[in-house]
PDB file of N, CA, C and O in Angstrom:
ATOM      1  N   UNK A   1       0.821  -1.187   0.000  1.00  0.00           N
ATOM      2  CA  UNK A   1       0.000   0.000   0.000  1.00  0.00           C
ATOM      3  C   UNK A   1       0.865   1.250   0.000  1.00  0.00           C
ATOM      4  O   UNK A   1       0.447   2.344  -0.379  1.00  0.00           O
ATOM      5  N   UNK A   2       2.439   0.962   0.573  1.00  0.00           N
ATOM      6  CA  UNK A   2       3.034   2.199   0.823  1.00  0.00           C
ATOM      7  C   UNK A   2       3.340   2.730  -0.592  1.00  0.00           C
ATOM      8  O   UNK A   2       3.138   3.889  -0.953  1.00  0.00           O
ATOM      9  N   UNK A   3       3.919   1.605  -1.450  1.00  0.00           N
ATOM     10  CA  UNK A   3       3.941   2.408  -3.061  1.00  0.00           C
ATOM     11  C   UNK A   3       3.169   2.817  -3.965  1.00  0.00           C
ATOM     12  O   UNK A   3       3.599   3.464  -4.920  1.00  0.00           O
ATOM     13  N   UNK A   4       1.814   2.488  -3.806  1.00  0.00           N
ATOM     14  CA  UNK A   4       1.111   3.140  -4.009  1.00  0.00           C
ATOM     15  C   UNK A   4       0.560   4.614  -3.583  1.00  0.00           C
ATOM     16  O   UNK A   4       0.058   5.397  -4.389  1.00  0.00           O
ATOM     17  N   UNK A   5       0.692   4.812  -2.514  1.00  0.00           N
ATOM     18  CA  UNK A   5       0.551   6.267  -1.630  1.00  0.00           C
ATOM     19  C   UNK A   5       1.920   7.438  -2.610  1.00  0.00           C
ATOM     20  O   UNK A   5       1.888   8.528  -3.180  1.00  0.00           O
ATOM     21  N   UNK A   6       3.112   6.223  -2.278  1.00  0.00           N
ATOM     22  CA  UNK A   6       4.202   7.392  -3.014  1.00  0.00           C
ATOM     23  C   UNK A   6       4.034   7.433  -4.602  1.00  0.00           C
ATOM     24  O   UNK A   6       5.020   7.842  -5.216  1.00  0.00           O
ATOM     25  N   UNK A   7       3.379   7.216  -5.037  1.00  0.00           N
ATOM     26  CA  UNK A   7       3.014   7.263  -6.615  1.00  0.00           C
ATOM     27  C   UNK A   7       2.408   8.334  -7.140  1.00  0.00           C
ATOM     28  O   UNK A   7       2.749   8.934  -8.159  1.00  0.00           O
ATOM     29  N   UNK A   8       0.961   8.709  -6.008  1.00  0.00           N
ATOM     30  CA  UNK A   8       0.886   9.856  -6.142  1.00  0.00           C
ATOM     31  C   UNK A   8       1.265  11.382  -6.003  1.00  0.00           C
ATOM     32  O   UNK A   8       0.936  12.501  -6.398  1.00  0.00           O
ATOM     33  N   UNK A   9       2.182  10.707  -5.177  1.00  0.00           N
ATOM     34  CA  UNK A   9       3.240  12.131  -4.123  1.00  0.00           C
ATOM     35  C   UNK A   9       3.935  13.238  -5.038  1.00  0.00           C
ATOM     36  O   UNK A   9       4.709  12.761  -5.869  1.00  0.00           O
ATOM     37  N   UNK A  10       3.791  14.784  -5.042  1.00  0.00           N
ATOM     38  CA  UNK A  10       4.637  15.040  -6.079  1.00  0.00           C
ATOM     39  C   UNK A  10       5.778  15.689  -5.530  1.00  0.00           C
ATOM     40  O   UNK A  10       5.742  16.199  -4.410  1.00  0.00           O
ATOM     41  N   UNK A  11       6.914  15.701  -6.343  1.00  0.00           N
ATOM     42  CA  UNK A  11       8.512  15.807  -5.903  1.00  0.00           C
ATOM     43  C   UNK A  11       8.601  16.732  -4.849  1.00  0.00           C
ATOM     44  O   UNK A  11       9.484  16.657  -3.995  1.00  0.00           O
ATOM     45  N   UNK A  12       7.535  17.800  -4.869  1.00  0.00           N
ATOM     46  CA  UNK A  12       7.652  19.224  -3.645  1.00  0.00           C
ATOM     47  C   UNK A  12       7.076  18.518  -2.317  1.00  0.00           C
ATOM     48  O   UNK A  12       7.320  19.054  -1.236  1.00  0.00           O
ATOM     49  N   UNK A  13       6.274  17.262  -2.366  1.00  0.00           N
ATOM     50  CA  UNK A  13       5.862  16.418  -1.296  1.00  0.00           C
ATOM     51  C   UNK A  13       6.452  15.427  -0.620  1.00  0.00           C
ATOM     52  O   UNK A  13       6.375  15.052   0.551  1.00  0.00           O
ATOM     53  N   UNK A  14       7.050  15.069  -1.547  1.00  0.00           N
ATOM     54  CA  UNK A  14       8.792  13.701  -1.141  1.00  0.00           C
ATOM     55  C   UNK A  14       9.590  14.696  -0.677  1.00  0.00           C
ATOM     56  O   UNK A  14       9.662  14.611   0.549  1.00  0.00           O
ATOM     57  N   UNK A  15      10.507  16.013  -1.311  1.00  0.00           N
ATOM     58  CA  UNK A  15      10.851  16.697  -0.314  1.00  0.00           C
ATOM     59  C   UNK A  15      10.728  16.970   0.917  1.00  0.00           C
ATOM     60  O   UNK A  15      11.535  16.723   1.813  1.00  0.00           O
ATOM     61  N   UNK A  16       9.241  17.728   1.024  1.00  0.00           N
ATOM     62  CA  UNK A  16       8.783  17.971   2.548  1.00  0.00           C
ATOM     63  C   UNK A  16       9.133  17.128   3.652  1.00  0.00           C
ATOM     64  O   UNK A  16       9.791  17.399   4.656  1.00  0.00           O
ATOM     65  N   UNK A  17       8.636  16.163   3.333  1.00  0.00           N
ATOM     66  CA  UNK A  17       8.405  14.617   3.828  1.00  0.00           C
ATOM     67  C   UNK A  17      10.548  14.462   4.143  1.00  0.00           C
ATOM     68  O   UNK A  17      10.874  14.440   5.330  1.00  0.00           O
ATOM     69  N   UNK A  18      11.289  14.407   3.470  1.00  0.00           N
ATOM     70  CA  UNK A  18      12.721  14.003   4.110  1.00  0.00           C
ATOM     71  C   UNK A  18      13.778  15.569   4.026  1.00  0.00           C
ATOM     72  O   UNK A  18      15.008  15.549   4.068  1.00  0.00           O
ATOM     73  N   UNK A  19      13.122  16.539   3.931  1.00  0.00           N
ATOM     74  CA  UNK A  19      14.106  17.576   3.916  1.00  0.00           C
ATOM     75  C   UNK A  19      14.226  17.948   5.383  1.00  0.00           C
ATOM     76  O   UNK A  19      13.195  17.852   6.047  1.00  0.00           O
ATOM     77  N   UNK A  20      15.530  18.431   6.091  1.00  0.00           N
ATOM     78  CA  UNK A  20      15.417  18.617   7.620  1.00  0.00           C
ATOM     79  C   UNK A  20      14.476  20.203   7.611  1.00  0.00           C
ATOM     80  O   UNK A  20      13.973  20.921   6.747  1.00  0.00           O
ATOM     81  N   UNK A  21      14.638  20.218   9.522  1.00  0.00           N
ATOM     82  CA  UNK A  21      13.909  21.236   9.392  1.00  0.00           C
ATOM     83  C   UNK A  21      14.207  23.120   9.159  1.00  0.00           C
ATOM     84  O   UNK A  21      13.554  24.152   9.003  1.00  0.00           O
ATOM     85  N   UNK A  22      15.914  22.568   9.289  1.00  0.00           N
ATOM     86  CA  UNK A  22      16.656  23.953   8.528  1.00  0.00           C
ATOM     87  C   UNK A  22      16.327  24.415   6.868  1.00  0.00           C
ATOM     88  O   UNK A  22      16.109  25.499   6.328  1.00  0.00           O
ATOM     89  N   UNK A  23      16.410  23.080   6.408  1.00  0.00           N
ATOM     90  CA  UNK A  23      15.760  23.268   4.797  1.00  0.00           C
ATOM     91  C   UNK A  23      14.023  23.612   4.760  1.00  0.00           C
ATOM     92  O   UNK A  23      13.358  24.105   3.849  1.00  0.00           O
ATOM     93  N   UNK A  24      13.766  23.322   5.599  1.00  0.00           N
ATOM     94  CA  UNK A  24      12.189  23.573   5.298  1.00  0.00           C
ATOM     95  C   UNK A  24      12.017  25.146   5.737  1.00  0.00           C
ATOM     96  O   UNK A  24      11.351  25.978   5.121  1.00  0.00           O
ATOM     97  N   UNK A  25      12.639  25.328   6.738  1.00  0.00           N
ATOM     98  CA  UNK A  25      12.579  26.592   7.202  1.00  0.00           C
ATOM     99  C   UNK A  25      13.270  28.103   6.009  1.00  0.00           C
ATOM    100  O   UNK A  25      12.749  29.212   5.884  1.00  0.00           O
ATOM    101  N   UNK A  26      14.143  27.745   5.535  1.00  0.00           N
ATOM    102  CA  UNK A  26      14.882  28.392   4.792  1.00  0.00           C
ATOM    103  C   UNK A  26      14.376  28.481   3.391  1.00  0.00           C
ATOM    104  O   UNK A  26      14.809  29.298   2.578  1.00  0.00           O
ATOM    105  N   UNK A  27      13.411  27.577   3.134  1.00  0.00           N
ATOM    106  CA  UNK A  27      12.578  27.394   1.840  1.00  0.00           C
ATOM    107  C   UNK A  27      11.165  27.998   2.025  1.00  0.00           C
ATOM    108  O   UNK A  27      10.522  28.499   1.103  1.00  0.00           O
ATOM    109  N   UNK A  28      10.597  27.870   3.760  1.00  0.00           N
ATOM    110  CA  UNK A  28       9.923  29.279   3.629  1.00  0.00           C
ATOM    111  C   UNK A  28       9.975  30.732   3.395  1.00  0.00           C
ATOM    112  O   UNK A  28       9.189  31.441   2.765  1.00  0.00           O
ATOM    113  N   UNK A  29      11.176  31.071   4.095  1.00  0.00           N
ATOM    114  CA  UNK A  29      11.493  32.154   4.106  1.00  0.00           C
ATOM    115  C   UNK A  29      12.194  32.729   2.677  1.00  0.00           C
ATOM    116  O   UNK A  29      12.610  33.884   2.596  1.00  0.00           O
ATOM    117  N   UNK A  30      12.259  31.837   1.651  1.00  0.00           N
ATOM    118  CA  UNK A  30      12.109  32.757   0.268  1.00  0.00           C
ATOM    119  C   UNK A  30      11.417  32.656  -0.168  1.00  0.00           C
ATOM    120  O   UNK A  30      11.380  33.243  -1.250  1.00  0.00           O
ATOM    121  N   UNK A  31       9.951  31.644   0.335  1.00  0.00           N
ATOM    122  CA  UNK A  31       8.655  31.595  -0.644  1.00  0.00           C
ATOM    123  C   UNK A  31       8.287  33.230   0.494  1.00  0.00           C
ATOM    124  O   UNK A  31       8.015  34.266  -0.113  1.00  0.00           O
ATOM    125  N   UNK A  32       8.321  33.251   1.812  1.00  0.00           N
ATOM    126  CA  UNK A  32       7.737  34.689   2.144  1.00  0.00           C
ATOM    127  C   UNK A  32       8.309  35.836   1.324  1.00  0.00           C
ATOM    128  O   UNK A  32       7.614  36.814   1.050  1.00  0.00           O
ATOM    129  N   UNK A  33       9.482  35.729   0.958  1.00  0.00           N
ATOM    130  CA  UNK A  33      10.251  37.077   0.599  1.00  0.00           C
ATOM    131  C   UNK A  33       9.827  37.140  -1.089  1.00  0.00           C
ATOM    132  O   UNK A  33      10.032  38.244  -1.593  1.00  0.00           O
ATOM    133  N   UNK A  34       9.329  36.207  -1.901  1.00  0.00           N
ATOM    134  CA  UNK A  34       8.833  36.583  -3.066  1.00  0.00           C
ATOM    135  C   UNK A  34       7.362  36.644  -2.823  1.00  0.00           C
ATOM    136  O   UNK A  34       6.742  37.026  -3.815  1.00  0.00           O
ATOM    137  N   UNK A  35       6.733  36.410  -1.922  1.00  0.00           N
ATOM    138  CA  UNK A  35       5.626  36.648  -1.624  1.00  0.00           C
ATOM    139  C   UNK A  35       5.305  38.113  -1.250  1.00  0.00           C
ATOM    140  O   UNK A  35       4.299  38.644  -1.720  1.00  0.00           O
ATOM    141  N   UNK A  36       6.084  38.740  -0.466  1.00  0.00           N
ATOM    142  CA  UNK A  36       6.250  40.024   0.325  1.00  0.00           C
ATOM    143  C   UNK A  36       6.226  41.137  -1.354  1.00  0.00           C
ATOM    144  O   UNK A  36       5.448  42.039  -1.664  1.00  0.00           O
ATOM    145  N   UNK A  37       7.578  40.479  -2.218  1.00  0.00           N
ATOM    146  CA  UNK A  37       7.644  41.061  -3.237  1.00  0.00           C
ATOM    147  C   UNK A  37       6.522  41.605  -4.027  1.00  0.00           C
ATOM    148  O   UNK A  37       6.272  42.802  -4.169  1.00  0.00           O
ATOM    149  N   UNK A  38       5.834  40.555  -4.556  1.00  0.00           N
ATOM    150  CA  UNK A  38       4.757  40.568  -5.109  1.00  0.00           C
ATOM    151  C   UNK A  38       3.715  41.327  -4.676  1.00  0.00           C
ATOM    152  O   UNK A  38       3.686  42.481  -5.104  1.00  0.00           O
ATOM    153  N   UNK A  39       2.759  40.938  -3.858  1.00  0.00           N
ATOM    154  CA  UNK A  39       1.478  41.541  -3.608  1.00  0.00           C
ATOM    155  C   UNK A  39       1.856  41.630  -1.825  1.00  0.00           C
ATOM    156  O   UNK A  39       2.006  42.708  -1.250  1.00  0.00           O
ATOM    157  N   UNK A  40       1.962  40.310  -1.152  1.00  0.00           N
ATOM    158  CA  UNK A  40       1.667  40.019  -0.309  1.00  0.00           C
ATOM    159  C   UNK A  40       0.324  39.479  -0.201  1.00  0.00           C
ATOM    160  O   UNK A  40       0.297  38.391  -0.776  1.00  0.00           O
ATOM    161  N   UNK A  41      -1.256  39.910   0.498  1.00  0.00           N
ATOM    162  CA  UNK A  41      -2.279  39.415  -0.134  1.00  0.00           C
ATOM    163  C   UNK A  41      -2.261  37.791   0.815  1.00  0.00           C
ATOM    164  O   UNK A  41      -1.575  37.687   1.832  1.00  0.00           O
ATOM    165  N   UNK A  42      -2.923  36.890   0.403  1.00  0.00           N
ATOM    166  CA  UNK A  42      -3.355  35.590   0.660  1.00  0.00           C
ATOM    167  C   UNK A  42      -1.283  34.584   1.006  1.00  0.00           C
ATOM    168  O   UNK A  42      -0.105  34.933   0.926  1.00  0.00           O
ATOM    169  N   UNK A  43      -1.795  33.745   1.246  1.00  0.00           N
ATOM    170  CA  UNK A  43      -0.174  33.431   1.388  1.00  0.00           C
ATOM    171  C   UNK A  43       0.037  32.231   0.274  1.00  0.00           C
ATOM    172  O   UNK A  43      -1.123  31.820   0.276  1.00  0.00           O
ATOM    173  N   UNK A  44       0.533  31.618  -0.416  1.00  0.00           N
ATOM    174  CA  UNK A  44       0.436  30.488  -1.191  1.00  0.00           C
ATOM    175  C   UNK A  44       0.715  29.457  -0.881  1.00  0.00           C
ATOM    176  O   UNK A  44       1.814  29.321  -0.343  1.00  0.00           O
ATOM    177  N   UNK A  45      -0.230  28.158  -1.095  1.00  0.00           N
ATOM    178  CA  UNK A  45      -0.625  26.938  -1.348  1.00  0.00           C
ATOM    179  C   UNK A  45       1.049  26.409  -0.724  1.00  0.00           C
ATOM    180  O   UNK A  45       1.026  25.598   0.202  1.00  0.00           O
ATOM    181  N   UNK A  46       2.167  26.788  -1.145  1.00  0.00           N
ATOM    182  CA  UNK A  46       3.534  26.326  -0.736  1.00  0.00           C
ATOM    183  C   UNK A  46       3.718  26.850   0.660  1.00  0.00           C
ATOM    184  O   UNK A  46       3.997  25.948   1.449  1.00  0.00           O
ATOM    185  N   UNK A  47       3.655  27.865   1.112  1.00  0.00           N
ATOM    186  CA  UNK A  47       3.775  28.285   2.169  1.00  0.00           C
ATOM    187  C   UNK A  47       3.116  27.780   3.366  1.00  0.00           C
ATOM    188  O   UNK A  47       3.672  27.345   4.374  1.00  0.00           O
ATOM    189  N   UNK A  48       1.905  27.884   3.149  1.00  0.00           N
ATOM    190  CA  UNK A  48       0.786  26.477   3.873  1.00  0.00           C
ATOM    191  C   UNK A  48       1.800  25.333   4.517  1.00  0.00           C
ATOM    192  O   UNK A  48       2.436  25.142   5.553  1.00  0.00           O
ATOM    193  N   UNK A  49       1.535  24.669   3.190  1.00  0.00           N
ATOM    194  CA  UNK A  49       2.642  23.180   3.080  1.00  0.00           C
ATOM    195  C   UNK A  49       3.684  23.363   3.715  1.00  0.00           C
ATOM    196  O   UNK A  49       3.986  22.371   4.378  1.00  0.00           O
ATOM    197  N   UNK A  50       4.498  24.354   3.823  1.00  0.00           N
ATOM    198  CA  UNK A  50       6.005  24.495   4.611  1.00  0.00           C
ATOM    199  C   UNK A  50       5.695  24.384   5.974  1.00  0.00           C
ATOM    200  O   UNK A  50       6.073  23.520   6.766  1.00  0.00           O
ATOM    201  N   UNK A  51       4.776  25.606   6.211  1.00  0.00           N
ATOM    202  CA  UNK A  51       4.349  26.073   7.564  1.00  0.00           C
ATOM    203  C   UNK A  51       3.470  24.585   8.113  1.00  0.00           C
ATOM    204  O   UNK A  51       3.950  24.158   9.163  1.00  0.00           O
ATOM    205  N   UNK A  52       2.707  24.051   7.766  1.00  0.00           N
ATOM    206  CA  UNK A  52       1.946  22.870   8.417  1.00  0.00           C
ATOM    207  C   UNK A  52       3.227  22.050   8.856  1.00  0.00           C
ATOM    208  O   UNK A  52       3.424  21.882  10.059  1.00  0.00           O
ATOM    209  N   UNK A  53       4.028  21.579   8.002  1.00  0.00           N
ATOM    210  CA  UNK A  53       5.100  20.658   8.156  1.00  0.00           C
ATOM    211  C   UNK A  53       6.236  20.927   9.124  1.00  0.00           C
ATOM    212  O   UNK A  53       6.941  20.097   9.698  1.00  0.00           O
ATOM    213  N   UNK A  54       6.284  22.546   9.209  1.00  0.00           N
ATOM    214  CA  UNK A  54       7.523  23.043  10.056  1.00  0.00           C
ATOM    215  C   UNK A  54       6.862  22.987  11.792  1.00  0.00           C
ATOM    216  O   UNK A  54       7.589  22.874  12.779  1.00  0.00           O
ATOM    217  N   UNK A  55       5.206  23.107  11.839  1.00  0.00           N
ATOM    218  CA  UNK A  55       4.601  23.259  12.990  1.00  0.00           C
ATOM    219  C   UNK A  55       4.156  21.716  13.654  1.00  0.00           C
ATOM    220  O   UNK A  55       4.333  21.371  14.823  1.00  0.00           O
ATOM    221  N   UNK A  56       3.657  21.067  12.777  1.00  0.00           N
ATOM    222  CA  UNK A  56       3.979  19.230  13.041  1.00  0.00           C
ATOM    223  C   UNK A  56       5.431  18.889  13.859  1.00  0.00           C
ATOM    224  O   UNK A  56       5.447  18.275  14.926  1.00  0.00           O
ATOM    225  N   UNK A  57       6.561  19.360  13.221  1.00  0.00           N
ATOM    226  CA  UNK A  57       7.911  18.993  13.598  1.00  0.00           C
ATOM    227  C   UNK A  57       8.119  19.552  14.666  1.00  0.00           C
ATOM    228  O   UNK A  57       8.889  19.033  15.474  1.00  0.00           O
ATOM    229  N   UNK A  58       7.560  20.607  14.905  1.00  0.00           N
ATOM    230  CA  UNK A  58       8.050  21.480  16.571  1.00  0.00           C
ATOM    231  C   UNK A  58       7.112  20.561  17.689  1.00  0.00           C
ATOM    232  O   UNK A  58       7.487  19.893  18.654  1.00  0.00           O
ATOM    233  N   UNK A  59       5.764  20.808  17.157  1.00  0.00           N
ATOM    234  CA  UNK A  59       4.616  19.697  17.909  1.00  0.00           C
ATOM    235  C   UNK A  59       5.707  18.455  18.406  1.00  0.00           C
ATOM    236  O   UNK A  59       6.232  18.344  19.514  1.00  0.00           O
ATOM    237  N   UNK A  60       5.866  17.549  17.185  1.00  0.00           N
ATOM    238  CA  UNK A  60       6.271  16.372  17.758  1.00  0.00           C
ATOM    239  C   UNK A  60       7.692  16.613  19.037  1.00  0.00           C
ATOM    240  O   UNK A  60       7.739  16.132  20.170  1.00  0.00           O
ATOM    241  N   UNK A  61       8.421  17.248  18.551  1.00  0.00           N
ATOM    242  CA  UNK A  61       9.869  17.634  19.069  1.00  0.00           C
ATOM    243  C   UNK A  61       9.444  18.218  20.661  1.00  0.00           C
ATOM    244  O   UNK A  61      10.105  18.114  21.695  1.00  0.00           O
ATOM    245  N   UNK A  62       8.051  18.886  20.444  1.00  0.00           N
ATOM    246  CA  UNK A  62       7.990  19.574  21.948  1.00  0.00           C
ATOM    247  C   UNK A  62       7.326  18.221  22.794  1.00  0.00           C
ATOM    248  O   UNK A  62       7.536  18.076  23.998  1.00  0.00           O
ATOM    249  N   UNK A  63       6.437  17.187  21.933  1.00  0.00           N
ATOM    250  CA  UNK A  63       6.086  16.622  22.640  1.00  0.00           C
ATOM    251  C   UNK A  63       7.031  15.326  22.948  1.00  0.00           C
ATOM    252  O   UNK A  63       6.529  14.865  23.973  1.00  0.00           O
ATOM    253  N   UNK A  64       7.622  14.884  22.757  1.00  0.00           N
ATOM    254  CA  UNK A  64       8.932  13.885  22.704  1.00  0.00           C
ATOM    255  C   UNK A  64       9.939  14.552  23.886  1.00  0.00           C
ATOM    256  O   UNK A  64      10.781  13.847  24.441  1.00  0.00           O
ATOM    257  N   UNK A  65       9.721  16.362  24.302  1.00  0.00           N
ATOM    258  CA  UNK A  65      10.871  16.489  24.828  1.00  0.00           C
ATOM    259  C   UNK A  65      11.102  15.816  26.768  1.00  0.00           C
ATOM    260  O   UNK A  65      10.329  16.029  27.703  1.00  0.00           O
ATOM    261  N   UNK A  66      12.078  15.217  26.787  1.00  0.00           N
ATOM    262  CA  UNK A  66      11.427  14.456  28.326  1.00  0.00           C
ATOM    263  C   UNK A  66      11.674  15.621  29.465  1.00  0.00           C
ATOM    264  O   UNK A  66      11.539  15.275  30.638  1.00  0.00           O
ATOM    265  N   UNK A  67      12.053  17.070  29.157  1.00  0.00           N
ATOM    266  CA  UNK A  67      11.952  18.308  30.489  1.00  0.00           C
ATOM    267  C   UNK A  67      10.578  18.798  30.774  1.00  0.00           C
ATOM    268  O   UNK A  67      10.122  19.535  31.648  1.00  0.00           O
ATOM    269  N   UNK A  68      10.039  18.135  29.724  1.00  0.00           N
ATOM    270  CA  UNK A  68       8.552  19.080  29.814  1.00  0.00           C
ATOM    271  C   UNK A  68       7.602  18.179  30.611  1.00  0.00           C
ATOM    272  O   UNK A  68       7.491  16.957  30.517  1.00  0.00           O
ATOM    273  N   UNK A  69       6.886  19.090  31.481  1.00  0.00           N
ATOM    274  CA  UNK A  69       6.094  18.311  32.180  1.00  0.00           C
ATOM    275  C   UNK A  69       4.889  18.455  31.933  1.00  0.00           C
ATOM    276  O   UNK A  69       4.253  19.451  31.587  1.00  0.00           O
ATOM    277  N   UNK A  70       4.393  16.725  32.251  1.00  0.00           N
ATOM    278  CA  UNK A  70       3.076  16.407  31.711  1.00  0.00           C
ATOM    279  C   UNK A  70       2.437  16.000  32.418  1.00  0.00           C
ATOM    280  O   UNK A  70       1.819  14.950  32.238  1.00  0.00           O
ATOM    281  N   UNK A  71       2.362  16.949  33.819  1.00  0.00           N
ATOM    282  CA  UNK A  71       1.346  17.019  34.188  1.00  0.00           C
ATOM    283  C   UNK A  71      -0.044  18.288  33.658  1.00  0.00           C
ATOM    284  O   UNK A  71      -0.065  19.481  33.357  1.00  0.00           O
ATOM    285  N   UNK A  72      -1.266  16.942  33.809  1.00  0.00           N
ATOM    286  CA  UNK A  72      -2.178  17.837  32.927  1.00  0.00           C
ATOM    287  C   UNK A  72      -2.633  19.106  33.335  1.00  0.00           C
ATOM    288  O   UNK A  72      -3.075  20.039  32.665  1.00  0.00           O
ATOM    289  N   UNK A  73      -2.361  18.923  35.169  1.00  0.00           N
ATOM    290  CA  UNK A  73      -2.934  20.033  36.082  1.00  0.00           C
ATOM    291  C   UNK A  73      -1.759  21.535  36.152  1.00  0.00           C
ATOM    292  O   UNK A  73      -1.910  22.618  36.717  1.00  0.00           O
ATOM    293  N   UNK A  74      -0.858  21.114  35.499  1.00  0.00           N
ATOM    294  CA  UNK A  74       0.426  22.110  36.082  1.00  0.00           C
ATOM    295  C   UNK A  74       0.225  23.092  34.849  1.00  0.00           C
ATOM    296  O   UNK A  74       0.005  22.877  33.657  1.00  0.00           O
ATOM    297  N   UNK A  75       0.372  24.153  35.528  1.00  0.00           N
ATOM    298  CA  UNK A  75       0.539  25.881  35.063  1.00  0.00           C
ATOM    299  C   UNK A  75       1.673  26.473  34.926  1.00  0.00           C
ATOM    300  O   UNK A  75       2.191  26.918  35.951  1.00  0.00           O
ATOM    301  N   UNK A  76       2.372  26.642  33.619  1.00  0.00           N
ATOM    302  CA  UNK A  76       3.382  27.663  33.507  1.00  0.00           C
ATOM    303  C   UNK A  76       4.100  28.546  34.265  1.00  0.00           C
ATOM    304  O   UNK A  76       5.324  28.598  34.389  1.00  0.00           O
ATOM    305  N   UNK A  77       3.025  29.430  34.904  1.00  0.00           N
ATOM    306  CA  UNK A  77       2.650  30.430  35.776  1.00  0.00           C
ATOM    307  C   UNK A  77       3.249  29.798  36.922  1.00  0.00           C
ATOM    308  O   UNK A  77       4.346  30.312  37.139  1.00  0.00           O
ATOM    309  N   UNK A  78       2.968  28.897  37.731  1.00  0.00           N
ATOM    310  CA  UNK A  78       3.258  28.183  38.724  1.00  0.00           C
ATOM    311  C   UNK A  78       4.886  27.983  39.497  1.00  0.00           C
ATOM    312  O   UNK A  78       5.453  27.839  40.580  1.00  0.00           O
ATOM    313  N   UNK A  79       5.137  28.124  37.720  1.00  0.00           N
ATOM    314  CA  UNK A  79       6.547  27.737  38.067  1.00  0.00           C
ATOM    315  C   UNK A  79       7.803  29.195  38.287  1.00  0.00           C
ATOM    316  O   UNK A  79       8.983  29.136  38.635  1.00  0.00           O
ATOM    317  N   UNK A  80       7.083  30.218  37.979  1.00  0.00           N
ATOM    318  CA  UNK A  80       6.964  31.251  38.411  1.00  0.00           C
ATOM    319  C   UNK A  80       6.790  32.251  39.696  1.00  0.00           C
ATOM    320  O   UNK A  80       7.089  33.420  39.936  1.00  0.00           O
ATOM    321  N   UNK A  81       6.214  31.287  40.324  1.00  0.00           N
ATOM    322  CA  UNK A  81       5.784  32.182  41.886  1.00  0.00           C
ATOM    323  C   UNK A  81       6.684  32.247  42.757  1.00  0.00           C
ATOM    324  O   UNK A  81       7.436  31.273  42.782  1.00  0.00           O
ATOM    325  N   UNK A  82       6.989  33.523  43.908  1.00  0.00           N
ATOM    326  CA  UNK A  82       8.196  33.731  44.865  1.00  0.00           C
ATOM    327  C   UNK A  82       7.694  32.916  45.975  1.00  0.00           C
ATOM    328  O   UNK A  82       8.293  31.860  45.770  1.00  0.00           O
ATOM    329  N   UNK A  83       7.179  32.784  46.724  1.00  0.00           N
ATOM    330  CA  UNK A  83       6.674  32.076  48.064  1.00  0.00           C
ATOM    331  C   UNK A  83       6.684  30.778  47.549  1.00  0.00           C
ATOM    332  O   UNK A  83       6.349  29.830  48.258  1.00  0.00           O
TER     333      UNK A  83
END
């Protein structure tokens, strides 16, 4: 089933999918800067795609990280207070 899935995939999607996240990041930031050029306006269909993929990767990375605590009840704030 998996070669079938990659059959339809197109080359800007196999990228996404194994480029790190310095390349993904750096490939937004010249789709923003010809974007900026242009109109600005709506953002494009590529930019989306970068940005979904670059915010998945932080997601997973924040949730994988073992400092962060998971407790469901604990507040940011909390960790914050003088007394």
């Amino acid at each position: 089933m998996g070669l079938l899935r990659d059959l339809f995939k197109s080359s800007f999607q196999k990228w996404i999918e194994n480029a790190s996240y310095e390349d993904l990041a750096e490939a937004y930031e010249q789709a923003r800067q010809q974007w900026l050029k242009k109109d600005g306006g709506d953002k494009t269909q590529r930019m989306y795609r970068l940005d979904a993929e670059m915010s998945k990767r932080t997601a997973e990375k924040w949730k994988n990280d073992p400092r962060r605590n998971k407790d469901p009840n604990f507040r940011w704030t909390d960790a914050n207070r003088w007394d």
